[in-house]
N, C-alpha and C positions, 0 to 999 in steps of 0.2 A: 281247101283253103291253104294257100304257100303259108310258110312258117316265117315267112318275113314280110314285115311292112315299111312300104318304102312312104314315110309321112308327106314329102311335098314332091313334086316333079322334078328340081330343082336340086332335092338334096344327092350329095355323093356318097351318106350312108344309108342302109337299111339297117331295124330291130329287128333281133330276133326272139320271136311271141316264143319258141320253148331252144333247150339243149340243142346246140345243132354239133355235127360230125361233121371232122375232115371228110373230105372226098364227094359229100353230096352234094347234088346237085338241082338246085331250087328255081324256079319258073318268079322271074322278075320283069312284071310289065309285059313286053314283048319278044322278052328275051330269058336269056337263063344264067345264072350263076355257081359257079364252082369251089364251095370252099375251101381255100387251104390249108384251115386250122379247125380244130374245135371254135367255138365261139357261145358262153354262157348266154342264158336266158335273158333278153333283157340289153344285152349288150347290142355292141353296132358292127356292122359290117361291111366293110369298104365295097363300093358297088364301082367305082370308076378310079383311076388311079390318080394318088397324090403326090404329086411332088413334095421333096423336103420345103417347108415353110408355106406350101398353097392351105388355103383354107379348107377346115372339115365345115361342109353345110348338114345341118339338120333342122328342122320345122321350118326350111327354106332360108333360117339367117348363118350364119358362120359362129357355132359353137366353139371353134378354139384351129389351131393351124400342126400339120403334120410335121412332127419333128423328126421322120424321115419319110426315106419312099417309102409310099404302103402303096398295094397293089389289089385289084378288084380279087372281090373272096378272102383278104386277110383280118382278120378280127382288129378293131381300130380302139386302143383303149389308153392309159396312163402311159404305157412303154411308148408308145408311138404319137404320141400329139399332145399340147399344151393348152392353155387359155391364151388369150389377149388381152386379157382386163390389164390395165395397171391406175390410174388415179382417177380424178376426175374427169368431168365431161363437160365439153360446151355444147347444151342440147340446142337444136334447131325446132322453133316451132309451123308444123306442118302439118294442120288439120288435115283429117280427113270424112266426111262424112260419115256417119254409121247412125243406126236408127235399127230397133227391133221392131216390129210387129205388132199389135194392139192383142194381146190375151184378156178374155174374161177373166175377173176374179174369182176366185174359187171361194169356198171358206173351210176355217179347220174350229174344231171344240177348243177355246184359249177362253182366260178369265181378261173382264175390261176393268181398271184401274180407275180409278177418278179421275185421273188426269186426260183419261181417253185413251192411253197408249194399252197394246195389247199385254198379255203376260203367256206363257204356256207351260209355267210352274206355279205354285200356292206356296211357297217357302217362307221358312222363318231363317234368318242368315245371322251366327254370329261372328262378328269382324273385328280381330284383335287390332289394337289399336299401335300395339310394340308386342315382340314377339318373345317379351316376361312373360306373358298371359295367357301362352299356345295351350297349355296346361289345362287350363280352368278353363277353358274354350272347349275345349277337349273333354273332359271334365264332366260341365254343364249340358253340351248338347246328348254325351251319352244318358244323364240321368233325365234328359227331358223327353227321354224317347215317347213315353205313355202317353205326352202331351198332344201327341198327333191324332188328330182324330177331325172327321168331319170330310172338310175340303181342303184340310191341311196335306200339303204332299211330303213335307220333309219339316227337319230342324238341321244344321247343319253350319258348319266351322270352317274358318277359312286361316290354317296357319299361318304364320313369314315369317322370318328372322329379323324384320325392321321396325322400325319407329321409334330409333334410339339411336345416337351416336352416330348419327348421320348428318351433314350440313350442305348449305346451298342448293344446288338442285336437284340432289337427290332427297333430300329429307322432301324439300316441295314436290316431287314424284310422287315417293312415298304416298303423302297426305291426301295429294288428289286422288293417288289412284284406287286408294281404299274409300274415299267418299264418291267415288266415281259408281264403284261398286254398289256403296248401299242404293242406289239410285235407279236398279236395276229394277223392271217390272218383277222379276218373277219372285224377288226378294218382298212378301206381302205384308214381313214386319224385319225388323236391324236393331242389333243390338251392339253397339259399340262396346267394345270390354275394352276398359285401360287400365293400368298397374296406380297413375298417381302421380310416376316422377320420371315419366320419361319424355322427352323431346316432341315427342305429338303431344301436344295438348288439349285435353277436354275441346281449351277453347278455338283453338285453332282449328279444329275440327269445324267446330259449329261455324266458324268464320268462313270454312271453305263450303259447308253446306248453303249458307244464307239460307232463304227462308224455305223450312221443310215442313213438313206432316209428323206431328210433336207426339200423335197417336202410334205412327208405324215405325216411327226410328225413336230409340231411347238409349241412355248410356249407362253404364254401370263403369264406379272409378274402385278397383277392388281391396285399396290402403284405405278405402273412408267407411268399408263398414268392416264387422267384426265374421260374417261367415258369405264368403261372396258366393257360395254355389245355393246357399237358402236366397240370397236377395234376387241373384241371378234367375231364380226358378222361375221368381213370382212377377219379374219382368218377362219372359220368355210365355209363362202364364199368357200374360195380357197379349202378347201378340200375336199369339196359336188362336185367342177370341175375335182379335181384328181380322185374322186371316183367314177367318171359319167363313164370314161374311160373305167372301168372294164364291161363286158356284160358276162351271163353265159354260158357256155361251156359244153358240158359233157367232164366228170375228172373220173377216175379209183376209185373205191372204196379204193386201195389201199393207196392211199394217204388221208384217212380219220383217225379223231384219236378220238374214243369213251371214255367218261369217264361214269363211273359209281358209283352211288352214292344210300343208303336209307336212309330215316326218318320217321318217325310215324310208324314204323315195328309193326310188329302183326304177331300170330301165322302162319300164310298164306304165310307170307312171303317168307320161305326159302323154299314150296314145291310150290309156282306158280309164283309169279314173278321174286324173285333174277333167280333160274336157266333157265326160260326164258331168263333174261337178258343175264348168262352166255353162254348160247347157241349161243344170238345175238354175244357176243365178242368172243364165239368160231368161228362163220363165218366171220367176219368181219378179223380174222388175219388168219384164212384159206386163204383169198382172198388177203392177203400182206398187213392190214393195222395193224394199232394199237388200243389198248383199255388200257384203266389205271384203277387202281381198290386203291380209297384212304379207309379213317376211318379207321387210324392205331389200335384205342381202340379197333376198334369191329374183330379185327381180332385175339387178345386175347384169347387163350382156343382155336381156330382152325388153330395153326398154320400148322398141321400136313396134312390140304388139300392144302397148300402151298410153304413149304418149300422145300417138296419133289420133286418138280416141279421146282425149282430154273436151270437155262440153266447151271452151270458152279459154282464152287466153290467160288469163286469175289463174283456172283450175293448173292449167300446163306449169306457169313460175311458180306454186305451190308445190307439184310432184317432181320437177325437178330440181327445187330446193331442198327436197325432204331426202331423194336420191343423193345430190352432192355432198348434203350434210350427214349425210349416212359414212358415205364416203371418206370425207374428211375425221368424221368418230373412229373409225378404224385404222387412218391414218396418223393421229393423234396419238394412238396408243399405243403406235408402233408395230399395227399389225397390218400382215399383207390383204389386198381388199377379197383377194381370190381365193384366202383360205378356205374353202368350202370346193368340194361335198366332203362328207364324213367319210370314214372307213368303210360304214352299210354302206352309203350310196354308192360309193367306187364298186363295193362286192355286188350292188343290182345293176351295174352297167351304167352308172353316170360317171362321167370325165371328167369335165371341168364345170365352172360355176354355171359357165354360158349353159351347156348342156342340164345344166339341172335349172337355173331360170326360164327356159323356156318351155321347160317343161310345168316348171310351177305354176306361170302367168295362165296357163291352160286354164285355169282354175275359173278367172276372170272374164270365160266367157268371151261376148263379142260386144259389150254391154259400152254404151259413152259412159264415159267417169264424170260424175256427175260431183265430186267433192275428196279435199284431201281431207284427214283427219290426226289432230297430234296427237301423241303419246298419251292415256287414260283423256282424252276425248270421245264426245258421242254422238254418233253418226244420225243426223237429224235431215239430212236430205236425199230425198228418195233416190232410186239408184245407185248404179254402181261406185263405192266410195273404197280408195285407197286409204289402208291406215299406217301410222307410222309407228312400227315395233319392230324388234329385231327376227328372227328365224327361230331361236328357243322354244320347243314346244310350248310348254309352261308360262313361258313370260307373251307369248303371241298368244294362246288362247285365254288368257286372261287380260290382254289386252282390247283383247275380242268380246270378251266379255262386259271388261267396262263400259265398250263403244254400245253397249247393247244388245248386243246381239243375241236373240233367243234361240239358237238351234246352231253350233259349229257343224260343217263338214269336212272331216279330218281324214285325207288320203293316206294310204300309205303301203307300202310294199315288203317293209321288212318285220311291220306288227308292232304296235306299242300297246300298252295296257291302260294308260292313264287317262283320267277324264278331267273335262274345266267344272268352273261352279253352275254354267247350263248344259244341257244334252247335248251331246259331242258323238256324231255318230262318224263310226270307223268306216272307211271306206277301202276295201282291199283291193292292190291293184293287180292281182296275178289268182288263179286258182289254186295252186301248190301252199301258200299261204294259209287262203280259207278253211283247207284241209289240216292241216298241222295246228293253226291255233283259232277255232271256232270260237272261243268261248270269248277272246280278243274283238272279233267281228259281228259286224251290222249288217255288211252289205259287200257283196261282191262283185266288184267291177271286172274282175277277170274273166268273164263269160266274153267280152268284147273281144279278147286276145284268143279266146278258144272258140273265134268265130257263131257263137252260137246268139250272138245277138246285138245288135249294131250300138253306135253311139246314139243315138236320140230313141231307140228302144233303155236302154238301159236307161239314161234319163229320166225318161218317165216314170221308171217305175221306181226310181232313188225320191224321185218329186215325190210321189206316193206315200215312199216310208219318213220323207221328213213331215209333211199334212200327217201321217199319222203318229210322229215322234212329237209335234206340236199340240196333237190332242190328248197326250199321256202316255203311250205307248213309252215305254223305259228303255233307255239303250243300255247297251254291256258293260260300259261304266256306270253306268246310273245302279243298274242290279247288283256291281260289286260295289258299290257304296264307295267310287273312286273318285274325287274332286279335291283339284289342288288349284293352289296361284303360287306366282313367280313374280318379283317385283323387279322391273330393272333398273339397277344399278351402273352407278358409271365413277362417283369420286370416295375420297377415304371413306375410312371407317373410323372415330376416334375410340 
């Protein structure tokens, strides 16, 4: 197998799958190429020559333009070519067909809810209301450990810094997106902890909740009694009894909802694990369920594997509203739209934003989009759904989380450790990785780069460990006991 993969016919760079040395010489298509340079793992390598200011093609669209001559065999990275992004966009709507394949549904062991919606955790969730309370959050779910028993999977706490001293629409973020949260299936009881006197209110809460399940969600206000970890106990009591109730079931695949998410990206990423992934959310709404695909930024410069897909005219002025208004949020704030990738991604071989969006959108499969989704909203229509959050691990997979989503798939090439409030399995996109931080990883997609197993074999067998990550199996965060949220923020602080 060549050590390089040339992704479209079309494009004028190839990746390189490991280290490459000057002077060799690699078998491309029909032909052969000579390096002139080293060229890291990951990275690109000029396969035809560019003129100063012609465009670099990769996944077939134009990633960004040569800011000098590069020449076939030269390593093509930061020094040598730029992006294109600058402001907004007038998108053009230009369906195109697309339609998957009719898949039987499968089933996985998940708990069924009253309301019908699946679950594939038994949790008890407690969700500070202002982040006075992280403490006693903290606190309380350490000393409720014993309370676990049965068909109880967890008790567990959900920091944040907010719910105070915030105004306009971030305090209304805020609000929502912690009641968003409680509303989650696999949360089987919520307990709301508030201080008393801070800006969330008891009641505002219950105003955003309307009407709930006054059994599985309860509040605790910790200024109106005298020992809040004894009252706390005997509330958290009661809903380890409500949550004992539920026992697992086999449940349709269709009623699952994948979210999908990268960070630490690296060259590898968008020809082994993102379209892996995409495969997985290509089956997964073959079989009637849903997938959501957030990181509004990184979808920047590839609109054009997305849009075209949009189910219906609504859905198109929906994602290219949520696109421009992204836009203009970074605009507003006086930052450039193209700040992205990070220092990792530049060191795995991504350039510019384009080169790492098209590699992101991989994620998304080949699936119609079937709905846009705003910020702490919940993905209620089958198929493929874009959501509106930014790129931030943290704040996107707990955005992902609010939308519902039982089961994240988290790419990523440079390793991160952290887990959301659902099972977040790691998907690595290089084997060198796998090697070095096992204890990080779930699953490893770099067998496809070390030719030992194609994309729709590895799929499969990713499909495999999320049916069994939905029927209990714990991922590496879930065994370090790792689950954070991230609120996003946008105006003061008073």
């Amino acid at each position: 197998m060549t050590p390089l993969v040339h992704i479209y016919p079309t494009d004028t760079v190839a990746v390189a799958l490991r280290p490459l040395k000057k002077g060799e010489t690699l078998s491309l298509g029909d032909g052969t190429i000579t390096l002139a340079e080293d060229v890291p793992q990951g990275h690109k390598v000029a396969v035809m020559e560019h003129a100063e200011g012609s465009p670099v093609i990769k996944y077939g669209v134009a990633i960004g333009h040569a800011t000098k001559d590069v020449h076939p065999g030269q390593w093509i990275h930061t020094h040598n070519m730029a992006t294109n992004l600058s402001g907004e966009v007038a998108y053009a709507y230009n369906p195109e067909p697309c339609s998957l394949p009719y898949r039987e549904s499968e089933t996985f062991m998940g708990y069924r809810r009253e309301d019908g919606r699946a679950a594939t955790r038994n949790e008890v969730w407690i969700i500070p209301t202002v982040g006075c309370v992280n403490e006693v959050a903290h606190a309380l779910a350490d000393s409720c450990q014993d309370l676990i028993q049965g068909t109880v999977d967890g008790i567990h706490y959900f920091p944040h810094p907010f719910g105070c001293s915030q105004t306009g629409a971030d305090h209304e973020q805020t609000k929502r997106l912690l009641v968003a949260l409680s509303r989650h299936p696999n949360a089987a009881g919520v307990l709301f902890l508030s201080l008393g006197c801070e800006n969330c209110t008891h009641q505002q809460i219950l105003d955003e909740l309307g009407d709930f399940d006054h059994e599985r969600v309860r509040f605790l206000t910790c200024q109106d009694v005298e020992d809040e970890l004894a009252s706390g106990r005997k509330i958290v009591r009661g809903l380890c009894a409500v949550a004992q109730r539920a026992k697992r079931e086999p449940i349709s695949t269709s009623g699952l909802v994948l979210g999908m998410k990268c960070g630490g990206s690296d060259g590898l990423s968008g020809i082994t694990a993102n379209p892996a992934i995409g495969r997985v959310s290509d089956i997964l709404v073959s079989e009637g369920g849903t997938s959501v695909l957030t990181e509004v930024p990184e979808m920047f410069g590839a609109e054009s594997f997305l849009l075209r897909r949009c189910t219906s005219r609504g859905v198109f002025d929906e994602a290219t509203a949520m696109l421009n208004g992204f836009k203009g949020y970074f605009l507003n704030h006086g930052e450039v739209i193209y700040d992205n990738p990070s220092p990792g991604n530049k060191a795995g071989g991504i350039t510019t934003l384009e080169d790492k969006s098209c590699g992101c959108v991989q994620k998304g499969g080949t699936a119609p989009i079937a709905a846009v989704v705003p910020y702490a909203g919940q993905a209620t229509v089958h198929g493929l759904n874009l959501l509106c959050a930014p790129g931030n691990d943290m704040v996107s997979t707990t955005a992902l989380t609010a939308a519902g989503c039982h089961v994240i798939l988290f790419s990523t090439g440079r390793g991160t450790p952290f887990g959301s409030p659902v099972p977040t399995i790691k998907v690595f996109t290089n084997t060198a990785l796998s090697k070095r931080k096992p204890n990080w990883m779930d699953f490893n997609a770099g067998i496809i780069a070390d030719g030992k197993a194609s994309i729709d074999e590895t799929a499969e067998e990713l499909w495999r460990l999320v049916r069994e990550t939905v029927s209990g199996k714990l991922t590496s965060a879930e065994r370090r006991n790792s689950r954070e949220i991230s609120i996003w923020k946008d105006g003061v602080v008073l």
